[in-house]
Structure formats: structure tokens, C-alpha cells
C-alpha positions as CSV (number, residue, x, y, z in Angstrom):
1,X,-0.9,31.6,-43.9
2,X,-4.2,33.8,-42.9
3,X,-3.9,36.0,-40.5
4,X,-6.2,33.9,-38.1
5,X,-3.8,31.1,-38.4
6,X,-1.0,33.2,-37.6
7,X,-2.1,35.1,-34.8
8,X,-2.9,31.4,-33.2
9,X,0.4,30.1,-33.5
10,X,2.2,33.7,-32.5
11,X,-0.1,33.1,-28.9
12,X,1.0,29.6,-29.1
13,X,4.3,30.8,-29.2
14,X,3.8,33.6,-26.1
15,X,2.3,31.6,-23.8
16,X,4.4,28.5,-24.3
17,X,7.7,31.0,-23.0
18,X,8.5,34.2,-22.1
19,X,11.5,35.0,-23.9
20,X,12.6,33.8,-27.0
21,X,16.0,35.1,-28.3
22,X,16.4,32.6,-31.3
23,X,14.2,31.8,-34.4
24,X,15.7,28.1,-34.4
25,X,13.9,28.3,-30.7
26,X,10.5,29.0,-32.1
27,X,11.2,26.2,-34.3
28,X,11.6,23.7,-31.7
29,X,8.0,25.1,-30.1
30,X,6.3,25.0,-33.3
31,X,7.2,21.3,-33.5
32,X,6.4,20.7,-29.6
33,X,3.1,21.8,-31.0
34,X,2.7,18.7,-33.6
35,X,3.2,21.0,-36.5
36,X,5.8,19.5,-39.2
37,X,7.2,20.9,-43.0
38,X,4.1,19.7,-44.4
39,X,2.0,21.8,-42.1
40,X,4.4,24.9,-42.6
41,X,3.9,24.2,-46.8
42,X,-0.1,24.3,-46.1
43,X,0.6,27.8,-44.6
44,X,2.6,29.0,-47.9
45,X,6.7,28.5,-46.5
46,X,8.8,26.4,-47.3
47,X,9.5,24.3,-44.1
48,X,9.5,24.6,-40.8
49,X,12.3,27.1,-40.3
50,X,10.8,29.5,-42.8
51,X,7.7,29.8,-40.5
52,X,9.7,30.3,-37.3
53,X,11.7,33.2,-38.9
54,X,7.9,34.4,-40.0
55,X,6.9,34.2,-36.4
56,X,9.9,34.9,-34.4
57,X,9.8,38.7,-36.6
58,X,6.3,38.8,-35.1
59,X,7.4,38.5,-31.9
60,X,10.0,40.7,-32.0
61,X,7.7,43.5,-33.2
62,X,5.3,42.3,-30.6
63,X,7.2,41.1,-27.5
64,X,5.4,39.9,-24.7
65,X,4.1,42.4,-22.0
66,X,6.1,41.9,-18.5
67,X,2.5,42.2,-16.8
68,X,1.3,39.4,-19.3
69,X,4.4,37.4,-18.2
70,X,3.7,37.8,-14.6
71,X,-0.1,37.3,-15.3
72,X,0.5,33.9,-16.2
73,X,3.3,33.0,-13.3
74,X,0.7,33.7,-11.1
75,X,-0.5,31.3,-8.8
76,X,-3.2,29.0,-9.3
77,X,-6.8,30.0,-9.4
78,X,-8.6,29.1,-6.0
79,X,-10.7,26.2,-7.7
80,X,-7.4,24.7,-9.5
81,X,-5.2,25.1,-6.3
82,X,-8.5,23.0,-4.3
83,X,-8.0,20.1,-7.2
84,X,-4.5,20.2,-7.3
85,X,-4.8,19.9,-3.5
86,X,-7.6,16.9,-3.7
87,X,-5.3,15.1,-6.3
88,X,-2.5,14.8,-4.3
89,X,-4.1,13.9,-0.9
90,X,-6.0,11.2,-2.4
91,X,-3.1,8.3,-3.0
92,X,-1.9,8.9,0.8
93,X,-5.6,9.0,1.9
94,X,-5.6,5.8,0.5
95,X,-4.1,4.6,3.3
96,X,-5.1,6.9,6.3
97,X,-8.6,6.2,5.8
98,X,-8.5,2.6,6.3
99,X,-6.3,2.8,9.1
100,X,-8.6,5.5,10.9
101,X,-10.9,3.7,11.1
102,X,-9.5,0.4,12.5
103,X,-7.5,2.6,15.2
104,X,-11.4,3.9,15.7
105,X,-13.2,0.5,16.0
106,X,-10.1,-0.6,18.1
107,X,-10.8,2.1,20.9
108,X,-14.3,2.3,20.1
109,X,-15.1,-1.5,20.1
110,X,-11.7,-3.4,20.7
111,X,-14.3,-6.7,20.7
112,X,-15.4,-5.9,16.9
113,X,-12.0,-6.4,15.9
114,X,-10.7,-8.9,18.2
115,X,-9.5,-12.5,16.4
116,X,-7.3,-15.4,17.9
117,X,-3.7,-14.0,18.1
118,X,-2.8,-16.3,15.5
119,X,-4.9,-15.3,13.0
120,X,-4.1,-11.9,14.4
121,X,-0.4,-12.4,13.5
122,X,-1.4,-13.9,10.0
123,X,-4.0,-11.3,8.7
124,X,-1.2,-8.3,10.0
125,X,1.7,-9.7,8.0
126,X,-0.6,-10.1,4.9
127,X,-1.4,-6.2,4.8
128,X,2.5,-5.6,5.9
129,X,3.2,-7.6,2.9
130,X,0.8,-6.1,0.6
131,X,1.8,-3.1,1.1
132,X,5.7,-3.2,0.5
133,X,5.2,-5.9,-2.3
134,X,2.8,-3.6,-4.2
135,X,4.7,-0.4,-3.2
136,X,6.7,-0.4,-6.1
137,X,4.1,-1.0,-8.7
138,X,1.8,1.6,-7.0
139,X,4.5,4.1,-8.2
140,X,5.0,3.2,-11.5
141,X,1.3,3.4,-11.7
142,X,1.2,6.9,-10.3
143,X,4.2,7.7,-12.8
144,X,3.3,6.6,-16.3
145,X,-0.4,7.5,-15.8
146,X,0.4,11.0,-14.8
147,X,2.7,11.4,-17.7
148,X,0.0,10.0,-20.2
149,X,-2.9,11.8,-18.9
150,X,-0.6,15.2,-19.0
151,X,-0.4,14.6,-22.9
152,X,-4.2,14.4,-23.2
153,X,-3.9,10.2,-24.2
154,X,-5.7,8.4,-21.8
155,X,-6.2,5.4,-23.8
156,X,-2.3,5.0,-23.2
157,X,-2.7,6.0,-19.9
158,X,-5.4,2.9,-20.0
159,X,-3.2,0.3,-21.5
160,X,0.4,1.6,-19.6
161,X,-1.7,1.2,-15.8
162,X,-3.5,-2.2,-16.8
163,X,-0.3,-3.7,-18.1
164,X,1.3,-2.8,-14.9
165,X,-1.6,-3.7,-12.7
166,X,-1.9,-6.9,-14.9
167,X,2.2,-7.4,-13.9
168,X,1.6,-6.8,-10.2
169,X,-1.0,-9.1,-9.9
170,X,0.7,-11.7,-11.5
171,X,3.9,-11.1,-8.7
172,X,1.5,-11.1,-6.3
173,X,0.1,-14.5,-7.0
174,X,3.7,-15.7,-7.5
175,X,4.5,-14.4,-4.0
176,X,0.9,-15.9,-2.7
177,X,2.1,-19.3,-3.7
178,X,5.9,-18.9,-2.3
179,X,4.6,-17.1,0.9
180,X,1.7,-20.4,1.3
181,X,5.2,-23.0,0.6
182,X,7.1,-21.1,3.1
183,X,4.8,-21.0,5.8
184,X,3.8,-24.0,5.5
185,X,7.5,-25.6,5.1
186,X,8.3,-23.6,8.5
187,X,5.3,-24.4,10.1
188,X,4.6,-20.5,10.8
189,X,1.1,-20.1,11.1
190,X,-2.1,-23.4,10.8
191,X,-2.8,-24.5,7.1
192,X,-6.3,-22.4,7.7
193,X,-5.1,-19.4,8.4
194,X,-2.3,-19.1,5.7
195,X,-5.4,-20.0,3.3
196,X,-6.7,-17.1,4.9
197,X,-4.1,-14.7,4.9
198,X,-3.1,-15.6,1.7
199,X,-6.8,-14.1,0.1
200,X,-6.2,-11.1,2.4
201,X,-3.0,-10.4,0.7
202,X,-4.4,-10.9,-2.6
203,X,-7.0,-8.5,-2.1
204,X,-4.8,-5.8,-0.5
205,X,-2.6,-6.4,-2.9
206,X,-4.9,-5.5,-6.0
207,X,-7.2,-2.7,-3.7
208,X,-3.5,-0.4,-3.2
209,X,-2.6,-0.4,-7.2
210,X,-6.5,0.1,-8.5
211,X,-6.6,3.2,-5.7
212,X,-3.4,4.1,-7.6
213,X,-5.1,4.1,-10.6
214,X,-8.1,6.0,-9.7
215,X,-6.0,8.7,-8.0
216,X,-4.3,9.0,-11.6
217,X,-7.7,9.1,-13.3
218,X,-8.5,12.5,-11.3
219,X,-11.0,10.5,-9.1
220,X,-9.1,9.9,-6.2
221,X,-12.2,11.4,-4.3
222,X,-13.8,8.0,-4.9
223,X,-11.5,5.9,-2.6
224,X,-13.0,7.3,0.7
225,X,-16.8,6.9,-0.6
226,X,-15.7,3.0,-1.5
227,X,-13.9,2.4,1.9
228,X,-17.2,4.1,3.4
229,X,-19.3,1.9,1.1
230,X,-17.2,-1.2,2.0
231,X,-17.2,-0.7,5.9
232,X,-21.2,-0.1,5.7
233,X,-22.0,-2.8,3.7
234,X,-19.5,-5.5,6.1
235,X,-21.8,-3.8,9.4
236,X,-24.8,-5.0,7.6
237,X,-23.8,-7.9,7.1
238,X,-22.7,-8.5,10.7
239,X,-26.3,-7.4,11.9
240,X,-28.3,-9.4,9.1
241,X,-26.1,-12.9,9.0
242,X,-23.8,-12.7,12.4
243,X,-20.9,-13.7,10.6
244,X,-17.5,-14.1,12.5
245,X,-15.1,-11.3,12.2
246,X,-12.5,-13.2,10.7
247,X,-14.4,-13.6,7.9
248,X,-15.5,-10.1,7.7
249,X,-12.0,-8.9,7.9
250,X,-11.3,-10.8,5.1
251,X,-14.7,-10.2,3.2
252,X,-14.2,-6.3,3.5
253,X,-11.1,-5.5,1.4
254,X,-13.1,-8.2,-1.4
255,X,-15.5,-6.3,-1.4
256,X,-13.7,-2.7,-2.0
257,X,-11.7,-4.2,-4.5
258,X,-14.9,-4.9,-6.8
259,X,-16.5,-1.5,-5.8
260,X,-12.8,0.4,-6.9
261,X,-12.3,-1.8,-10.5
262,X,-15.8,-0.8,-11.3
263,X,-14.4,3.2,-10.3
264,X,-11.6,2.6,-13.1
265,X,-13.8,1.5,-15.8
266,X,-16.2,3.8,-15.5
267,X,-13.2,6.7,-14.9
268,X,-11.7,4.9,-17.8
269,X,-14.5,5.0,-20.3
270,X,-15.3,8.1,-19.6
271,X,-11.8,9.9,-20.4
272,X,-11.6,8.0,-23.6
273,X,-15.0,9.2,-24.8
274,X,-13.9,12.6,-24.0
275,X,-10.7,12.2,-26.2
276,X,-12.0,10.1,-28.9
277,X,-8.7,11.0,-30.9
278,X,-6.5,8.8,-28.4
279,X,-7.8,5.6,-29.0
280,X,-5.2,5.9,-32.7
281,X,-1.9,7.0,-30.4
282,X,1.0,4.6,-30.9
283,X,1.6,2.5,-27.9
284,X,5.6,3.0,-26.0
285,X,7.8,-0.4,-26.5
286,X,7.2,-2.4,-23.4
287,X,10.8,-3.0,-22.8
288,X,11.9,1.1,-22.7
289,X,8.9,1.5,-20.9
290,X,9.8,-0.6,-18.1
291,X,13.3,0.3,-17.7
292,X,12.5,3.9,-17.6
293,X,9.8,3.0,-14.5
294,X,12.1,0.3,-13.0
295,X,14.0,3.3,-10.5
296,X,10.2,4.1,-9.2
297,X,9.6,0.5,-8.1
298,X,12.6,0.4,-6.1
299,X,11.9,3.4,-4.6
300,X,8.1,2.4,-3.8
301,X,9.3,-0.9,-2.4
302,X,12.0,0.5,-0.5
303,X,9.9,3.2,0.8
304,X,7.4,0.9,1.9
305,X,9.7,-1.6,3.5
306,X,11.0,1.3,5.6
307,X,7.5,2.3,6.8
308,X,7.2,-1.6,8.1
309,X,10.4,-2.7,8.7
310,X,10.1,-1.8,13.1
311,X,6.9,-3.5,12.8
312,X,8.6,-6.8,11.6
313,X,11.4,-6.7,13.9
314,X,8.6,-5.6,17.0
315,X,6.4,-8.6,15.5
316,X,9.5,-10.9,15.5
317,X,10.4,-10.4,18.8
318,X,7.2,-12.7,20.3
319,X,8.6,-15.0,23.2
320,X,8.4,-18.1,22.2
321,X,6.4,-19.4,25.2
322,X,3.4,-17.9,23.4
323,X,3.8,-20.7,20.8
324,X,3.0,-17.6,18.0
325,X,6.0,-17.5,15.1
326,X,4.7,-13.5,14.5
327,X,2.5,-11.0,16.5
328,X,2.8,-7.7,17.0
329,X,2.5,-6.4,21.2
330,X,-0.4,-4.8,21.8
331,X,1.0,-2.1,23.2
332,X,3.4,-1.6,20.9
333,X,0.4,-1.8,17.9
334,X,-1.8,0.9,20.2
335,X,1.6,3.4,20.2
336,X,2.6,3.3,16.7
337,X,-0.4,2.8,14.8
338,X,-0.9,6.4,16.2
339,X,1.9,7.8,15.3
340,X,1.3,6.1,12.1
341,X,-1.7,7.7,11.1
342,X,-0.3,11.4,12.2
343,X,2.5,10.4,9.7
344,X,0.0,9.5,6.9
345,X,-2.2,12.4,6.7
346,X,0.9,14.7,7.1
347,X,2.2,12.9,4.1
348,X,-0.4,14.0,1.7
349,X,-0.4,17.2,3.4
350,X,3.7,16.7,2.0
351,X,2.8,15.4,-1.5
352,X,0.4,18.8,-1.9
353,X,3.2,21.1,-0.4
354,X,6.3,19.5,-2.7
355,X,4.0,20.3,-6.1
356,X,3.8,23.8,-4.4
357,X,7.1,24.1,-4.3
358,X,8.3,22.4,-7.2
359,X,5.4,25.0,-9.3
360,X,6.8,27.8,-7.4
361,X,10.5,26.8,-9.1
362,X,9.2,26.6,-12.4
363,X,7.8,29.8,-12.2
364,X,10.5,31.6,-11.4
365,X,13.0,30.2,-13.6
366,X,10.7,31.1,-16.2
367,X,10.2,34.6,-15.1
368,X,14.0,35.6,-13.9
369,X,16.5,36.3,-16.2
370,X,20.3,33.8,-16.1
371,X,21.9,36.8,-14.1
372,X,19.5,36.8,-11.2
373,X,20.6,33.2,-10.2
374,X,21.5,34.5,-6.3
375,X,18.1,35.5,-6.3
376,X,16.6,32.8,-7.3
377,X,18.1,30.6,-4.7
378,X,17.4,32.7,-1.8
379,X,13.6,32.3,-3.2
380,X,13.8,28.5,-3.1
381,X,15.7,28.5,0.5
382,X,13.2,30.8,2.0
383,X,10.8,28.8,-0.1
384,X,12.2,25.2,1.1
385,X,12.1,26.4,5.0
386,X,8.6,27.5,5.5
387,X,7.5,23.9,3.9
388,X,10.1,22.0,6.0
389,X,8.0,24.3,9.0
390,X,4.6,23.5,7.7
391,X,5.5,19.9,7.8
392,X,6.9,20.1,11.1
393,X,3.7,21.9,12.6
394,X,1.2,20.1,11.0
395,X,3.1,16.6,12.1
396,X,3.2,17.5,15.7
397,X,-0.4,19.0,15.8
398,X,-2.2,15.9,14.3
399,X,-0.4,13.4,16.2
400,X,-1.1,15.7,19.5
401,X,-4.7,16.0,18.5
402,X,-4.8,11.9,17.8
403,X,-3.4,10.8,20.8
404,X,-5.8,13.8,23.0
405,X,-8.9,12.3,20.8
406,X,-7.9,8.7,21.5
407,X,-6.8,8.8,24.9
408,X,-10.5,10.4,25.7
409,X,-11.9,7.4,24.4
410,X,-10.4,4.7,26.1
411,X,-11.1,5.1,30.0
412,X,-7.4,3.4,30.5
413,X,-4.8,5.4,31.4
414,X,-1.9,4.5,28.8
415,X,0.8,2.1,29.8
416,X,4.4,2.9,29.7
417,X,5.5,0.8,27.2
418,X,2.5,2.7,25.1
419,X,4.2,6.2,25.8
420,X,7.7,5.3,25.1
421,X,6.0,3.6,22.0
422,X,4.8,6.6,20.8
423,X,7.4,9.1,21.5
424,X,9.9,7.1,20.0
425,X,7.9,6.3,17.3
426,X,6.5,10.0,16.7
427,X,10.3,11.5,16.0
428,X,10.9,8.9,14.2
429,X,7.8,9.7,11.5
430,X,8.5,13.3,12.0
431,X,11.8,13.3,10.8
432,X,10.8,11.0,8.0
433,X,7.7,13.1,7.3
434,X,10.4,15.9,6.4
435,X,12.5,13.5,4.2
436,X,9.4,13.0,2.1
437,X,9.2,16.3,1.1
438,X,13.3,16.3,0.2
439,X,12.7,12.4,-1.7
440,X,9.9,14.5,-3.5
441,X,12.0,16.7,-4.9
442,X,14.9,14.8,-5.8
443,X,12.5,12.4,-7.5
444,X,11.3,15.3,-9.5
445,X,15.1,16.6,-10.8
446,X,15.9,12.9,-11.8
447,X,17.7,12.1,-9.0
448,X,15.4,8.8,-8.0
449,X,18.3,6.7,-7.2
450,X,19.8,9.0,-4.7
451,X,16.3,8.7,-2.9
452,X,16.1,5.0,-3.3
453,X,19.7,4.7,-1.8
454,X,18.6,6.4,1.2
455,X,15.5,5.1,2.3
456,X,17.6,1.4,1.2
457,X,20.3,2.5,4.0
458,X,17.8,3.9,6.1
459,X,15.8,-0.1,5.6
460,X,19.2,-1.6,6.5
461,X,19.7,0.8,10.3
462,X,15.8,0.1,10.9
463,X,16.0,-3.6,10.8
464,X,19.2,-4.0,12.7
465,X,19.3,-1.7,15.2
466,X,15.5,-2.7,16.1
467,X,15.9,-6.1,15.7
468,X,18.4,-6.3,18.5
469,X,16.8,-4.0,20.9
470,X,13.4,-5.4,20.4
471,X,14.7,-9.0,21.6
472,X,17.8,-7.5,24.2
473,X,15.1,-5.0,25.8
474,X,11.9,-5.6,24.8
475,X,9.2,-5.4,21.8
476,X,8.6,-1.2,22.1
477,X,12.4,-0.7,21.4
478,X,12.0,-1.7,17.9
479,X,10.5,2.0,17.1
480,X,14.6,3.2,18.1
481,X,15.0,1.6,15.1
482,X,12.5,3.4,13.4
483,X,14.0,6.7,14.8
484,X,17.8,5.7,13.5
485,X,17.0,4.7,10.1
486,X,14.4,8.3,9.6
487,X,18.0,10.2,10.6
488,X,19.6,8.2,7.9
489,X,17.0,9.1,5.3
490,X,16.6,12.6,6.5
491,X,20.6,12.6,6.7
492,X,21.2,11.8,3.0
493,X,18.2,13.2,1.3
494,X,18.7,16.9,2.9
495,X,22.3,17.3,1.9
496,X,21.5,16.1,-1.5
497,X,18.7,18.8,-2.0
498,X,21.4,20.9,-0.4
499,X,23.5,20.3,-3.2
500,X,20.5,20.9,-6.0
501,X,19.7,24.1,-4.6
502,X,22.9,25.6,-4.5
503,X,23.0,25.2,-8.3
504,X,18.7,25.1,-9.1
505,X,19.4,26.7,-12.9
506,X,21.4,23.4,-13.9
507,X,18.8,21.3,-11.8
508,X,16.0,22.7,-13.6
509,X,17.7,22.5,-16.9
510,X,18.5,18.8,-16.6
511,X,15.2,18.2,-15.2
């Protein structure tokens, strides 16, 4: 071996840990690295073992610096912390953005939005529907792409997110055809409009998994500019041809989903022509791939069925006077969908605020020695409380600031119903905007199913204790059962980060 060679592998070797006590432990790096026997015979030893006792003498008469060490368990640069920031608001974003600015045109100009309740009814359970049927696969996306782009191999990234979008889409028109039968077996909404909702909830379906995607890609700051692009190009339409807004409704998420699959091809091409070397990486089995992603799509379609699940009880409890199988009181919408959208931006504001604490972990079970364990978990608590308080204050500013903001547009004064709406409604996404951050990091020390149980028991209180208020005391009552099932979730998922934290050195290890 040179010395070049040498000195390369001996900073490999530094800056991949900070304290090595074990030459079999430089082994194990040194084939992390790629490097195998035959590489260790091109550098003149015998194997791979050889080499490690080689290096691991190096780095014994040249240990690491404890300024080096601390150098690199520094945080972030500025620029990286701003990306890592952007990468994690955009998936959420995803979903604030569209729903900004419906609650805007709603309080703006309630008559560009306004359809026949019917159709109402129809287009609103097709995006309820598209979003908890695609939940889970909007995970698994997220998932597996991160992992592959981590490793530097998009082109598996490429094949691993089609498969699965290719899988989604083919549930989804398996659910478009039993969702058409059933409604039209039960006689829930006209043939028309389940023709129509049906295309809605196609194009949902495939727009929520392809901003998954591009959010994996390390473009997610493309999904605003194609909403934006989308939302333009429907007003121009309305002023040039006058169509109905039925149509547009349905026209708009058509058109985003062409703008965001030409996003992934382009994102797409471009990462494999700046890793050429990919395109000859062995693809996983299909079969261990899927079962190892199979705990994400419960939790995604769990998660998402919690979100909705006061909405279909609200939306269920219609009088049947009306003649209308499902719609959801306006009053009720108005309340929640603000509470809603406060819960949405505070969620990426979560996602960006679990990496910072899960990075701030890592780091200092890298730096602190096994015996400073009672240290490390003070560091996490006190670490663990002021994110739990960002959480909190950001929550209750943005939903104050949206309900200020859209009470000053509309010159009504809001209704009661609206106010217990939103109240009971706002606790409820507050304590669940602090659960995310605990689901977070459970999800991230492989304790998945412990999240997926509680947002499952959290489904289960939602559903029946707002189904029966909503029809014993009316439609705004179904957000109690929001408010029940977030304690549930909250409930479980805090005493089980409870338990990780009292012991974060086995967490981490296991992890």
C-alpha cells in the first residue's frame, strides 16, 4: 500500500467513528467501505484483517483530536440546515398548499367554488378517499426512496418508487371500480357524479404518491410552483372558455398530475446521469422488499384515516330530509378546515424538528463515552421538551393567526356551531400535532408498530365516539371525536417514547 492510499483509508476510518478500541472494528468499516480481500491483496496484505491491524496501529499512534471529534458533531452548516429544513416541509406542504388555497377562494369567492351539494358530497369523499387510500403507499414511497438515494443509487431509488407507484395505481383503479359498484348498488350519489368523482379520485390518488416522489428526489420545492401552475392555468381557462366549476374542479388536479410526472422524469434523469455507476446496482427481491415496507403502509393508512375519520362521521350525520347520502355541514367544513390547515403546516414544521432531534441523538451518542449515560438522557429530555414547546407554540400561533386572517375576510360574524367547531377541533390537532413528533421518533428506533397501534386505537375512539354525538347532538360534535381519539394517540405514543428515553443507549444500538 502507498502512502496516499493509506492515508485515505486511515481518514476514512476517522471520520466514519470516533473511537475505535478493536482492529476487528476497523475491519467491519473497511468493508462498510466496499473494500473486500482482493482489494486488501492489491494493497500488499494478506486479507482484510491484515489491513485493519495495519490501520488500526495507525490510529492508535494517531488518535483522533477531541476538537476534530467535536468539529464534526457540530451542527449543520446554515445552507445544509435550510435544505434539510426545505426537504422535510415539502411532503406536508404537499397538502397545506392545496388546501390554502381552497379555504382562500372559499372566503374570498365562496361562488367560485360553489357546486350542487350532491356533487359537493361526491367530489369531498373522493379526496377523503384519496388521501387515506394512498396514505400508506405515500410512505413507503418516502421510505425506500430515502434509503436508496442515501446510498448514492438512484436508479434503485427509480425502479423501488415506480414499482410502488405502479402498485398504488393499480389499488386505486381496483378501489375506483368497487367504490363506482358500491355506490351505485346503494344508490349513494347520481351515475354522473360517481363518474365524476371517480376521475377526481384517480387523479388525487396519483398527484399525493408522484409529490411523494418528488419530495424524495430533493425537489420537493417543485410541488408549490405545479399547484401555482395548475391553479393559474384552470383561472385561464375559466376567463377564456367559461367552463363550469365542476369541471374545473375536476380538470385542476388532471392537470397537476401531468405537470408533477413530467417533475419526476426530469428529477429522475437527471440523478442517474449524475451517478452513471448506478444504473449496474443489483435490484432488492420484490418480496423482502415489500414486507420490510408493509409496517409503513399501515401506519400511512392509519394515519390518514385518523386525520378523516370526524369528517366521515360529521359527513354521515346529513338528515335525511336533505335526500343527500354524504355532505359535510358547512359550518362544520368552515371550522375544521381551519384548524386543519394550522395542523398541516405545524406538521412539517414537526417532520423538520423530529430530524433535529433525532441528529442531535446521534451526535451525542457518538461523542459521549458508555459511562455518561445519565447525561445523555437529561440531554434528550431537555432536548425532547423544548420541541414538544416549539410544537405547542407554533400550533396555537398559526391557527390564531388563520382564524384572525380569515375572520377579516368574511364580513360574517362566525356562528356558534363554527366556534365550538373549531375549538374542539383545534385541541384535538394540537394534541395530535405533538404525537407526530413522538410517532416520528418511534418510527425511527423501529418501533413502527407501536405507532400504527395507536393512531389504529386512536381511528377506532374517533369514529365511535363522533359518530354518536354527531347524530345524538348534532353534526359539529363529531370533532369530540377528533379530540378523544388525539388523547389516545398522544396517550400511547408519549409513554412509549417515555420508555425509549429512559434507556436511549439500547434504543440507539438496536436502531
Amino acid at each position: 500500500m502507498n502512502h496516499k492510499e493509506d492515508k485515505v483509508l486511515l481518514m476514512d476510518a476517522q471520520e466514519s467513528t470516533a473511537q475505535v478500541v478493536h482492529a476487528r472494528e476497523v475491519a467491519a468499516l473497511i468493508e462498510s467501505l466496499g473494500h473486500t480481500d482482493r482489494s486488501a491483496r492489491e494493497w500488499g496484505f494478506p486479507d482484510i484483517f491484515s489491513l485493519a491491524e495495519h490501520l488500526f496501529a495507525r490510529l492508535q499512534q494517531n488518535p483522533v483530536p477531541d476538537q476534530r471529534v467535536g468539529q464534526k458533531g457540530e451542527r449543520l452548516s446554515l445552507w445544509e440546515e435550510t435544505r434539510c429544513a426545505l426537504r422535510k416541509f415539502s411532503l406536508s406542504l404537499a397538502y397545506a398548499i392545496p388546501w390554502m388555497v381552497m379555504l382562500t377562494l372559499e372566503y374570498l369567492r365562496p361562488d367560485a367554488l360553489r357546486v350542487s351539494p350532491e356533487i359537493g358530497g361526491a367530489l369531498s369523499l373522493s379526496l377523503i378517499g384519496s388521501l387515506i387510500t394512498t396514505g400508506g403507499f405515500v410512505q413507503m414511497i418516502f421510505r425506500s426512496g430515502n434509503f436508496y438515494y442515501g446510498l448514492k443509487e438512484p436508479v434503485l431509488a427509480h425502479r423501488t418508487y415506480m414499482s410502488l407507484v405502479n402498485i398504488g395505481l393499480t389499488t386505486t383503479l381496483f378501489l375506483t371500480l368497487l367504490g363506482i359498484m358500491v355506490g351505485s348498488y346503494f344508490h349513494l350519489f347520481a351515475g354522473n357524479y360517481l363518474v365524476l368523482a371517480a376521475i377526481n379520485y384517480l387523479a388525487l390518488s396519483l398527484l399525493w404518491m408522484l409529490c411523494a416522489v418528488l419530495s424524495v428526489q430533493g425537489i420537493g420545492w417543485s410541488i408549490p410552483v405545479i399547484f401555482f401552475l395548475s391553479i393559474l392555468t384552470i383561472g385561464l381557462i375559466k376567463i377564456l372558455l367559461n367552463l363550469g366549476t365542476t369541471i374545473l374542479l375536476i380538470l385542476c388536479p388532471s392537470l397537476a398530475v401531468g405537470l408533477a410526472l413530467g417533475c419526476v422524469l426530469a428529477g429522475s434523469y437527471h440523478a442517474e446521469k449524475k451517478h452513471p455507476e448506478s444504473k449496474y446496482s443489483a435490484r432488492p427481491r420484490g418480496g423482502v422488499m415489500l414486507i420490510s415496507l408493509v409496517q409503513f403502509y399501515v401506519y400511512g393508512t392509519v394515519y390518514f384515516s385518523f386525520l378523516f375519520a370526524d369528517r366521515l362521521t360529521a359527513g354521515s350525520a346529513v338528515p335525511w330530509v336533505s335526500g343527500l347520502s354524504f355532505g359535510i355541514d358547512a359550518a362544520y367544513k368552515k371550522g375544521t378546515d381551519l384548524v386543519l390547515l394550522a395542523f398541516l403546516i405545524t406538521a412539517a414544521l414537526v417532520e423538520y424538528l423530529a430530524d433535529s432531534f433525532l441528529r442531535f441523538w446521534r451526535r451525542l451518542a457518538a461523542e459521549l463515552p458508555q459511562a455518561a449515560s445519565d447525561q445523555l438522557i437529561v440531554s434528550l429530555w431537555k432536548r425532547h421538551s423544548k420541541s414538544m414547546l416549539a410544537i405547542f407554540t407554533a400550533f396555537v400561533v398559526i391557527s390564531l393567526s388563520a382564524w384572525f386572517a380569515f375572520s377579516r375576510l368574511s364580513s360574517l360574524a362566525p356562528a356558534p356551531r363554527l366556534l365550538e367547531t373549531a375549538v374542539l377541533g383545534g385541541l384535538g390537532y394540537l394534541m395530535l400535532s405533538v404525537a407526530l413528533l413522538e410517532i416520528i421518533i418511534l418510527a425511527s428506533v423501529n418501533a413502527i408498530s407501536t405507532a400504527s397501534l395507536a393512531f389504529a386505537l386512536g381511528v377506532a375512539v374517533n369514529l365511535l365516539t363522533g359518530y354518536g354525538l354527531s347524530h345524538l347532538c348534532g353534526a359539529q360534535y363529531a370533532a369530540v371525536g377528533l379530540l378523544a381519539g388525539s388523547a389516545v394517540v398522544l396517550w400511547i405514543s408519549n409513554a412509549a417514547v417515555r420508555r425509549v428515553l429512559r434507556h436511549p443507549d439500547y434504543h440507539y444500538s438496536i436502531s
